[in-house]
Phi, psi and omega in degrees: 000340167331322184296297188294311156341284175301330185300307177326279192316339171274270243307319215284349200266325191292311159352282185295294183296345167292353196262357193253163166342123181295358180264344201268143198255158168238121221224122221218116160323141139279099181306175177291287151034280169297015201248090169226184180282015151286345200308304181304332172277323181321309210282318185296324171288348139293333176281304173308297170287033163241330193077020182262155175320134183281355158276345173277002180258121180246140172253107208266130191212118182267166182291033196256329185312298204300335208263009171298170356129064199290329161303311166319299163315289175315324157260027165262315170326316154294323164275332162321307165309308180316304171297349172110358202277145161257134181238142168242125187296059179295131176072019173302135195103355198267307246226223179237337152057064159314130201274326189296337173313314179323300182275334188288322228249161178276058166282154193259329180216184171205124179274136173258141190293147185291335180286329163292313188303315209269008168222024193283350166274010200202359196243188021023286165332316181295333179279309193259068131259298196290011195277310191322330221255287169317314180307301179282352171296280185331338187254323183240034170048048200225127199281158173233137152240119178303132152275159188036031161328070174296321174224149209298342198262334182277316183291314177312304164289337158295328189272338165325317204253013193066000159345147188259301194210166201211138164221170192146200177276344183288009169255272214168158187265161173348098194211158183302128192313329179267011109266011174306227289283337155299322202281331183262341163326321214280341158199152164273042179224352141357279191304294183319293165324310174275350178305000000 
C-alpha cells in the first residue's frame, strides 16, 4: 500500500503547502518502493494539480533508496532536479552514508539524523560530525538541517557549527497542516527554521 499511500501524501503535502507563506518549503519522504517508473510523473502531477511551485517541494530520500538499482535512481534523481524539486539527504549518519553520493547525486540538503543531535551534550564525537557534515555541506553548497533540536544548548551549538536549519521539539511538535499557519506567524523565520 506504500505506492497508493505515498502518492496520496505528495499530493496532500503539496495542497497544504500552497495555502502557507512562498518562502516556507514543504518536505515529503520517498519510501524506496517508490522509487518506480511512475515516480517523476506522481511528483509532476502532484505539483501540477496543486500549483506549487517545484521549489517548494523538498524529496527526502535515505540511503536504503541509494543502495538500489543506482542508475536508475540517479537518473530519477536528476530528473528531479532538473524540475526544480530539491532532494534531501535523510537520516545522514545513521547508515554508512557514503560521502560519494554527496558528489554523484544533485542533493540540496542533508538531514542530520536525531541520534547524533540527541548526544551533542554529553559526546565529543557527536559535535565534530556534525562540525564535519556542515563544514562539508557548506563547501559543496548544500544546506543542513539538524533533526530532533530538544534543547536551546543544542540549537546554540548547531547554529555554532553552521547548521543552516533545525527541527524538533524546541521549535514545536508535530502539528496538523491546518495549524502550521499560527505556527508560522509567530515569526518570520518560524517557517524556514522549521521547514
Amino acid at each position: 500500500m506504500i505506492g497508493p499511500i505515498g502518492n496520496w501524501v505528495l499530493n496532500q503535502a503539496c495542497s497544504d503547502a500552497l495555502k502557507w507563506p512562498d518562502h516556507v518549503k514543504v518536505a515529503v519522504n520517498l519510501s524506496p518502493v517508490q522509487f518506480n517508473k511512475t515516480l517523476v510523473l506522481d511528483v509532476i502531477s502532484a505539483l501540477s494539480k496543486s500549483g506549487l511551485a517545484p521549489k517548494r517541494l523538498e524529496l527526502e530520500i535515505t540511503e536504503t533508496v541509494l543502495l538500489q538499482d543506482t542508475e536508475p535512481t540517479i537518473a530519477v534523481l536528476n530528473q528531479f532536479h532538473d524540475l526544480g524539486v530539491r532532494i534531501v539527504m535523510d537520516d545522514f549518519g545513521t547508515g554508512y552514508s557514503s560521502l560519494s553520493y554527496l558528489r554523484k547525486l544533485p542533493f540540496d540538503k542533508i538531514k542530520i539524523d536525531r541520534s547524533v543531535i540527541k548526544e551533542l551534550d554529553e559526546k565529543a564525537d557527536s559535535i565534530a560530525i556534525v562540525r564535519a557534515v556542515t563544514g562539508l555541506a557548506a563547501t559543496l553548497g548544500i544546506s543542513t538541517t539538524a533533526e530532533g533540536v530538544e534543547t536551546v544548548e543544542q540549537l546554540r551549538q548547531l547554529r555554532l557549527e553552521g547548521c543552516t536549519e533545525v527541527r524538533g521539539f524546541l521549535i514545536s511538535k508535530p502539528k496538523p497542516a491546518g495549524e502550521l499557519a499560527e505556527l508560522l506567524g509567530r515569526s518570520p523565520n518560524a517557517g524556514k527554521a522549521a521547514a
